[in-house]
PyMOL Python script that loads the backbone (N, CA, C, O; Angstrom):
from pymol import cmd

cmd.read_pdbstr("""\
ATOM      1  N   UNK A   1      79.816  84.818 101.339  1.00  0.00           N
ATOM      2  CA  UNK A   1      80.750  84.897 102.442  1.00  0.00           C
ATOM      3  C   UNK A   1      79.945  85.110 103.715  1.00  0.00           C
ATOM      4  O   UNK A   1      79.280  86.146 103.726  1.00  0.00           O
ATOM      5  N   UNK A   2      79.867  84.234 104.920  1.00  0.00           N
ATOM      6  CA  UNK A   2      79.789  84.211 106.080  1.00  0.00           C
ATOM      7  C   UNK A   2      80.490  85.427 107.061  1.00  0.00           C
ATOM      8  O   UNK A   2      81.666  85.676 106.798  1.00  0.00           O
ATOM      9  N   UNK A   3      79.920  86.124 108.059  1.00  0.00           N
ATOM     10  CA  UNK A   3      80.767  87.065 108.215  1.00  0.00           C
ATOM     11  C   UNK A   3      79.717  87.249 110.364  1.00  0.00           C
ATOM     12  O   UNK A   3      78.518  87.475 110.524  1.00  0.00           O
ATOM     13  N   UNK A   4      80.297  87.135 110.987  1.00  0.00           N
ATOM     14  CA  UNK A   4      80.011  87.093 112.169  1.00  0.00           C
ATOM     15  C   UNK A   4      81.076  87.925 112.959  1.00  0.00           C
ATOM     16  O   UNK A   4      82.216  87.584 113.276  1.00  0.00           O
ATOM     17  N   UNK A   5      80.179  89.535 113.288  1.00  0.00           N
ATOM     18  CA  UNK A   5      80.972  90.773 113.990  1.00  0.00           C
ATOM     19  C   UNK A   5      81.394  90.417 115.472  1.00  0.00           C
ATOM     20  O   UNK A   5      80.690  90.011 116.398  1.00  0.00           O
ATOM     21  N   UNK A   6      82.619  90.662 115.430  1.00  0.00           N
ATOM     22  CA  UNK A   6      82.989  91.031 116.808  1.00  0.00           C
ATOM     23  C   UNK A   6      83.618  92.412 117.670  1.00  0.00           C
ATOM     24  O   UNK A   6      83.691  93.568 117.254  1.00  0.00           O
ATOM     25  N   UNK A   7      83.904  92.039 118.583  1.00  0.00           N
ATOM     26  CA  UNK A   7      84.474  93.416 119.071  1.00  0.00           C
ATOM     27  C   UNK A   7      85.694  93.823 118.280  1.00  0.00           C
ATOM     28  O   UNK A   7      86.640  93.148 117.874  1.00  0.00           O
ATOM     29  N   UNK A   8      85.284  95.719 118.119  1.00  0.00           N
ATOM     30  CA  UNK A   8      86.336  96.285 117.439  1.00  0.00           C
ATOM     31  C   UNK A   8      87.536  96.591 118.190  1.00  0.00           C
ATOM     32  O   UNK A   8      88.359  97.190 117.498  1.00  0.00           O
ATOM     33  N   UNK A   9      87.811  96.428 119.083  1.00  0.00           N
ATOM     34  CA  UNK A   9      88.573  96.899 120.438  1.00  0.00           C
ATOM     35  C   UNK A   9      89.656  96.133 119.393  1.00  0.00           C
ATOM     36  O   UNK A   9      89.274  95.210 118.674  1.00  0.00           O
ATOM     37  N   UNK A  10      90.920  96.573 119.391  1.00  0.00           N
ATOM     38  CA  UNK A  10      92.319  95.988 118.975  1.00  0.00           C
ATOM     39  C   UNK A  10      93.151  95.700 120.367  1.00  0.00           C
ATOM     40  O   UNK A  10      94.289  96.167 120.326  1.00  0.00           O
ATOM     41  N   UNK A  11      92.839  95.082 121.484  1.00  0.00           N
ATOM     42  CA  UNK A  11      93.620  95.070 122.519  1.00  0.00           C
ATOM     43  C   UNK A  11      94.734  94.187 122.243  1.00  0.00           C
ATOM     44  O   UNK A  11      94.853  93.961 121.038  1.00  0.00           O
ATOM     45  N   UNK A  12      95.663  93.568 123.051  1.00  0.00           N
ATOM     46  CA  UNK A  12      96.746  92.806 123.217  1.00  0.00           C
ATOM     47  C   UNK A  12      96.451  91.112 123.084  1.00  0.00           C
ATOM     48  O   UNK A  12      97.228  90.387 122.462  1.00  0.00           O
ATOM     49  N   UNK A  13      95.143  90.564 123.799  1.00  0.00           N
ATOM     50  CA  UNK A  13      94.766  89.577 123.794  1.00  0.00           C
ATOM     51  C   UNK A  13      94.276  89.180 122.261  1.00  0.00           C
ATOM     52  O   UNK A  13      93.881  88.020 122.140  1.00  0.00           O
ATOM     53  N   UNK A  14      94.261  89.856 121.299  1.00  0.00           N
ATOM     54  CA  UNK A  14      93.933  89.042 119.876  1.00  0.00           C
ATOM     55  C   UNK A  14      95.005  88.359 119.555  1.00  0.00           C
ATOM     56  O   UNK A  14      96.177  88.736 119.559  1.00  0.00           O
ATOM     57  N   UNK A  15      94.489  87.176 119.232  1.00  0.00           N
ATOM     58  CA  UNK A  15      95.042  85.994 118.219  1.00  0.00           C
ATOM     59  C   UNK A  15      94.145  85.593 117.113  1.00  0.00           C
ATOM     60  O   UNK A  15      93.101  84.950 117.226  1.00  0.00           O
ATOM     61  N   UNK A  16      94.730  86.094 115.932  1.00  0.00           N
ATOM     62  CA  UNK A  16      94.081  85.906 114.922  1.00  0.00           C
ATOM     63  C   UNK A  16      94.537  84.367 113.729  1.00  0.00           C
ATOM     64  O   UNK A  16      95.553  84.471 113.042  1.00  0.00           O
ATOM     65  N   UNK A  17      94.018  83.593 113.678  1.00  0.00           N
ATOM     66  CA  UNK A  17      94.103  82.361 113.068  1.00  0.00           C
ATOM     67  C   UNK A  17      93.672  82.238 111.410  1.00  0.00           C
ATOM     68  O   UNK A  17      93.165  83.100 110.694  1.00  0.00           O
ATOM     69  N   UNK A  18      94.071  80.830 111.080  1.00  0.00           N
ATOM     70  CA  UNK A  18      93.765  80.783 109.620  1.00  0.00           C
ATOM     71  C   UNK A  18      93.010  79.433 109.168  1.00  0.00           C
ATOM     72  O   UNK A  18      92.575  79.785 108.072  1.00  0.00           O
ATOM     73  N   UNK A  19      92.724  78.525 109.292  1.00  0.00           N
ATOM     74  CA  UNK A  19      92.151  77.158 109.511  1.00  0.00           C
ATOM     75  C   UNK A  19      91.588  76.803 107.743  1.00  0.00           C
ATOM     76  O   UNK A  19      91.593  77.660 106.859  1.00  0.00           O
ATOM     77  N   UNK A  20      91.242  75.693 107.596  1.00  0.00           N
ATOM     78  CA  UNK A  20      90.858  74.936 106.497  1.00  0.00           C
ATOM     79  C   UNK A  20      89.237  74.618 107.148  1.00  0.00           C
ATOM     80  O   UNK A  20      89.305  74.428 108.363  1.00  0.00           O
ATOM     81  N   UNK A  21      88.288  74.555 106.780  1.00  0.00           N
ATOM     82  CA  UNK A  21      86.838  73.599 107.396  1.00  0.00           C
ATOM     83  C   UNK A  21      86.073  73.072 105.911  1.00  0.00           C
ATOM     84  O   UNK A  21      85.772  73.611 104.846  1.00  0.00           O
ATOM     85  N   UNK A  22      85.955  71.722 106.503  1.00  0.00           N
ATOM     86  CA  UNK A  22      85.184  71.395 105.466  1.00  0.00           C
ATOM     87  C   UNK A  22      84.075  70.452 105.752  1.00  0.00           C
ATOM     88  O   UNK A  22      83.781  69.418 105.154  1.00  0.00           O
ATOM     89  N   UNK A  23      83.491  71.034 106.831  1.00  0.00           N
ATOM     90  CA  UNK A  23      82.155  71.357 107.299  1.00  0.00           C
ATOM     91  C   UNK A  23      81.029  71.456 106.088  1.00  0.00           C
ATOM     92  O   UNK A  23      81.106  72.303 105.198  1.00  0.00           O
ATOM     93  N   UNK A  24      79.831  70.340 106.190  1.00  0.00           N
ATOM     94  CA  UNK A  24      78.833  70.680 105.018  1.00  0.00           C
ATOM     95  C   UNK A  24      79.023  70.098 103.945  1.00  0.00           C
ATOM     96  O   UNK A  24      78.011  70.112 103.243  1.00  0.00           O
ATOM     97  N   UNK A  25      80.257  69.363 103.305  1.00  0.00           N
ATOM     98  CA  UNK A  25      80.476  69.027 102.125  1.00  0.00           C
ATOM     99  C   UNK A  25      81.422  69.950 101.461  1.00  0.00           C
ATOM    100  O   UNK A  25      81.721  69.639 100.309  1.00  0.00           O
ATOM    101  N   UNK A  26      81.770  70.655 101.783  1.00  0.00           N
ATOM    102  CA  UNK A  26      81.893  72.486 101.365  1.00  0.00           C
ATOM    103  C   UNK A  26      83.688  72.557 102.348  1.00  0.00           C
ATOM    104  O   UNK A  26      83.699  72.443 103.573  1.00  0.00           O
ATOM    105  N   UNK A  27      84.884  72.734 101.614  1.00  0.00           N
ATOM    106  CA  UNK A  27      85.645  73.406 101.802  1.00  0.00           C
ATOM    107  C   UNK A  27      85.763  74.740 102.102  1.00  0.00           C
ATOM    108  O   UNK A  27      85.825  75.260 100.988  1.00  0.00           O
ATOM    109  N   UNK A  28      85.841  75.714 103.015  1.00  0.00           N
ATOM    110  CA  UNK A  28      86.023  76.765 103.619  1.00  0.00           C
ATOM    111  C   UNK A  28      87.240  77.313 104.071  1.00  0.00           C
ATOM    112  O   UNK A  28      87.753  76.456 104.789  1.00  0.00           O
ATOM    113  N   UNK A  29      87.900  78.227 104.016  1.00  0.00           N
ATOM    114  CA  UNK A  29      89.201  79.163 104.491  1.00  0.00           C
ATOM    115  C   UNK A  29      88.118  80.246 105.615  1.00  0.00           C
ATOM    116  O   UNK A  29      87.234  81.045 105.304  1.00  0.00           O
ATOM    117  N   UNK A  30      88.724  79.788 107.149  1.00  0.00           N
ATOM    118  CA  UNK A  30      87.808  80.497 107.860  1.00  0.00           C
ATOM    119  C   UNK A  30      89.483  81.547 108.515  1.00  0.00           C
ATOM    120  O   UNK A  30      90.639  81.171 108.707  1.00  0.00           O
ATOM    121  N   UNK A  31      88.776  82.969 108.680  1.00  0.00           N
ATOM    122  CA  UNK A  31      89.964  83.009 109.749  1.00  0.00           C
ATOM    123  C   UNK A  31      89.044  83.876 110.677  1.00  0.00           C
ATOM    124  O   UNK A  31      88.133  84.630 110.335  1.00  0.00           O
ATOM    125  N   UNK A  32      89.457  83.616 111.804  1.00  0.00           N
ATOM    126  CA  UNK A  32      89.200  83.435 112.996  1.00  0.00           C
ATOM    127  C   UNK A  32      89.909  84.644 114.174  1.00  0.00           C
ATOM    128  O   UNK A  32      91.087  84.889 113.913  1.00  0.00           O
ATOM    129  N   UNK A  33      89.398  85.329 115.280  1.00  0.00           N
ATOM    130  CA  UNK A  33      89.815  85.982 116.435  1.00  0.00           C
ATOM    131  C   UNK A  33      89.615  84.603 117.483  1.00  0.00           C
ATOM    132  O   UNK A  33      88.435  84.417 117.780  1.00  0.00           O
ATOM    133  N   UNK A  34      90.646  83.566 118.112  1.00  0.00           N
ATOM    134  CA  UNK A  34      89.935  82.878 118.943  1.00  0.00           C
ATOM    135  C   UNK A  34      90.499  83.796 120.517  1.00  0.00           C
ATOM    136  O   UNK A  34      90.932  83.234 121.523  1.00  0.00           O
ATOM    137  N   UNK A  35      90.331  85.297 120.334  1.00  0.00           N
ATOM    138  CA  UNK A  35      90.304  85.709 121.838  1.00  0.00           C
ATOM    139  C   UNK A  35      88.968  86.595 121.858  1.00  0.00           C
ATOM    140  O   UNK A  35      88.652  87.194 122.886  1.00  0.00           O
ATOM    141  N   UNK A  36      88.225  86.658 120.742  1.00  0.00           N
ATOM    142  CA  UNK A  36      87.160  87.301 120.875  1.00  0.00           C
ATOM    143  C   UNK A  36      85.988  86.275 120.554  1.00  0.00           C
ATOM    144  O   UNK A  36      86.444  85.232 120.087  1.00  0.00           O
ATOM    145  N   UNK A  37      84.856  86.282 120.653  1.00  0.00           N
ATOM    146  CA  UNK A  37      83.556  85.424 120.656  1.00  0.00           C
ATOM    147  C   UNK A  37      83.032  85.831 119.562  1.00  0.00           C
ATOM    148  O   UNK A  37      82.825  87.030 119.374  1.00  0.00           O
ATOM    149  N   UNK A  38      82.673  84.711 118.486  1.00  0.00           N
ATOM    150  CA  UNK A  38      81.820  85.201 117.225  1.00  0.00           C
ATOM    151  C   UNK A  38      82.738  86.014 116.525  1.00  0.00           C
ATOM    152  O   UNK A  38      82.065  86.514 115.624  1.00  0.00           O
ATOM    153  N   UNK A  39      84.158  86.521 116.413  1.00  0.00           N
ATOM    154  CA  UNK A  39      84.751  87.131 115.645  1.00  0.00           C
ATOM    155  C   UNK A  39      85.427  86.284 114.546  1.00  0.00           C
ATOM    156  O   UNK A  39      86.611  86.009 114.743  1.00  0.00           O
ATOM    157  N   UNK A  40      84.881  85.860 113.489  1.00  0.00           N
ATOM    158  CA  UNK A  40      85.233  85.058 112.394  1.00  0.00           C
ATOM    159  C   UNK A  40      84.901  86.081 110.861  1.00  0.00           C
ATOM    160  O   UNK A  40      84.422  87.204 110.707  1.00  0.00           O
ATOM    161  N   UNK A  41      85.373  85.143 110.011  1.00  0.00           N
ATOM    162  CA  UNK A  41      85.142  85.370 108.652  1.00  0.00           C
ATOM    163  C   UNK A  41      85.241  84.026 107.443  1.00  0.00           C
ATOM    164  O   UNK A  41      86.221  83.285 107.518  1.00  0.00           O
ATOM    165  N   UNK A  42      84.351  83.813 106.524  1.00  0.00           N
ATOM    166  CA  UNK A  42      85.171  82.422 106.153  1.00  0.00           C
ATOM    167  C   UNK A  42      84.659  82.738 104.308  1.00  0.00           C
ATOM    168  O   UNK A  42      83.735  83.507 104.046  1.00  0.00           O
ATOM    169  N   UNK A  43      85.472  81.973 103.191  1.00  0.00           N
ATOM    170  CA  UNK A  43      85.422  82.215 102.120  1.00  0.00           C
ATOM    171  C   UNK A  43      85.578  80.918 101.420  1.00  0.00           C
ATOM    172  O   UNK A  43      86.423  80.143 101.867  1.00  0.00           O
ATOM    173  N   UNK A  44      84.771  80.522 100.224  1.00  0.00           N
ATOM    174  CA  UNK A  44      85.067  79.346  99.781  1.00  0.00           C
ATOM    175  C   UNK A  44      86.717  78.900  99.558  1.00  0.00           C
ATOM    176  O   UNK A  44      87.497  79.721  99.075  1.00  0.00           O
ATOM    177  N   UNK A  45      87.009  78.019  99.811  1.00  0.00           N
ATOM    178  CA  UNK A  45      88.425  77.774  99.718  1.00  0.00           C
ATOM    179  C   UNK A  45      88.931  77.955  98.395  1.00  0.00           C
ATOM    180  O   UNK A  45      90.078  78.385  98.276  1.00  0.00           O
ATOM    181  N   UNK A  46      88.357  77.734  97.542  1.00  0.00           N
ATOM    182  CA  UNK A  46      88.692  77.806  96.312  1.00  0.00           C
ATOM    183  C   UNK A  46      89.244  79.345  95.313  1.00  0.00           C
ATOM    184  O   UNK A  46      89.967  79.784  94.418  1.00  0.00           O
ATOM    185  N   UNK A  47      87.980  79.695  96.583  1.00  0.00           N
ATOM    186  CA  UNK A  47      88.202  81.488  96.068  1.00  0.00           C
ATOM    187  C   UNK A  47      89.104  82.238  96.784  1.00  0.00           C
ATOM    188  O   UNK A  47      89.421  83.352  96.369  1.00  0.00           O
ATOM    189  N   UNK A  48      89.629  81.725  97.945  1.00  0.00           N
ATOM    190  CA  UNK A  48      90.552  81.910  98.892  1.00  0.00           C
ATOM    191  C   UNK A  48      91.993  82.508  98.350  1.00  0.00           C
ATOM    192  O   UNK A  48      92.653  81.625  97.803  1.00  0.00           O
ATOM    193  N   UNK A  49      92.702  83.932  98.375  1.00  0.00           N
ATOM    194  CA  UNK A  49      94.036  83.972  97.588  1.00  0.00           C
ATOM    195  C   UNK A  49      94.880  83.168  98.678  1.00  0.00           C
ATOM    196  O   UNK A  49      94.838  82.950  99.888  1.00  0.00           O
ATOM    197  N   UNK A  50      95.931  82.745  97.202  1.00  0.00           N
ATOM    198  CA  UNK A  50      97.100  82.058  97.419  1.00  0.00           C
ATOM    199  C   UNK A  50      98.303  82.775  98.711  1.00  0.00           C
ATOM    200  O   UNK A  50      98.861  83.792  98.297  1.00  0.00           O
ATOM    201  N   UNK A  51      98.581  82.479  99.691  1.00  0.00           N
ATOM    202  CA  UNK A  51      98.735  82.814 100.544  1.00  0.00           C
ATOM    203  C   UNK A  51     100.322  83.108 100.648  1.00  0.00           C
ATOM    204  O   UNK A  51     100.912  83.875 101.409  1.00  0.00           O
ATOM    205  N   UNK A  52     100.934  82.067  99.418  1.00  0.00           N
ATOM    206  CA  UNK A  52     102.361  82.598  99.469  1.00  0.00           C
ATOM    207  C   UNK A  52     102.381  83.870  98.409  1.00  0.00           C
ATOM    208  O   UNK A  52     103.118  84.794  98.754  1.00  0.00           O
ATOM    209  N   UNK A  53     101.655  84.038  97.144  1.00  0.00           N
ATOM    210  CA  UNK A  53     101.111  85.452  96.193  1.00  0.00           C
ATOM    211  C   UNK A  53     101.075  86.612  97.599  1.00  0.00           C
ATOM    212  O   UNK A  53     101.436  87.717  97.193  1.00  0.00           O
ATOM    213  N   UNK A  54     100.782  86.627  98.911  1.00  0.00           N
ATOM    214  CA  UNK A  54     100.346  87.438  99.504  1.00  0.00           C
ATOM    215  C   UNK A  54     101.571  88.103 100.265  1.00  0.00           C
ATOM    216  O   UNK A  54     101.615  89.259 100.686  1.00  0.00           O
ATOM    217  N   UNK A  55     102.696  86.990 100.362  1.00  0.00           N
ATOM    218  CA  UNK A  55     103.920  87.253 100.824  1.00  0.00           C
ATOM    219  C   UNK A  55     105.126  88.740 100.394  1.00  0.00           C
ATOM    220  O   UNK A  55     106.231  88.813 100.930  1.00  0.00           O
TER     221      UNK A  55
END
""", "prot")
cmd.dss("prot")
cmd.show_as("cartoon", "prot")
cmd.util.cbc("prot")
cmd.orient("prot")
């Protein structure tokens, strides 16, 4: 797992995302801060839980 820190600050401006990449050959489940810089996380897709199980 890929893992790139960002700011811990919880302000108002986070938007946190969920995306598919399949970047490399390689399927990925990345999710993403796109109000912070470098604040990501990403997991093979495969290993990724089922997202309605999470409901």
């Amino acid at each position: 797992m890929a893992v790139a820190p960002g700011h811990a600050d919880d302000g108002p401006d986070r938007e946190v995302i969920g995306s598919l990449d399949d970047a490399d050959d390689r399927e990925s489940y990345v999710i993403a801060d796109i109000a912070t810089e470098e604040a990501w996380v990403s997991i093979d897709a495969e290993e990724a839980p089922d997202l309605e199980d999470m409901r």
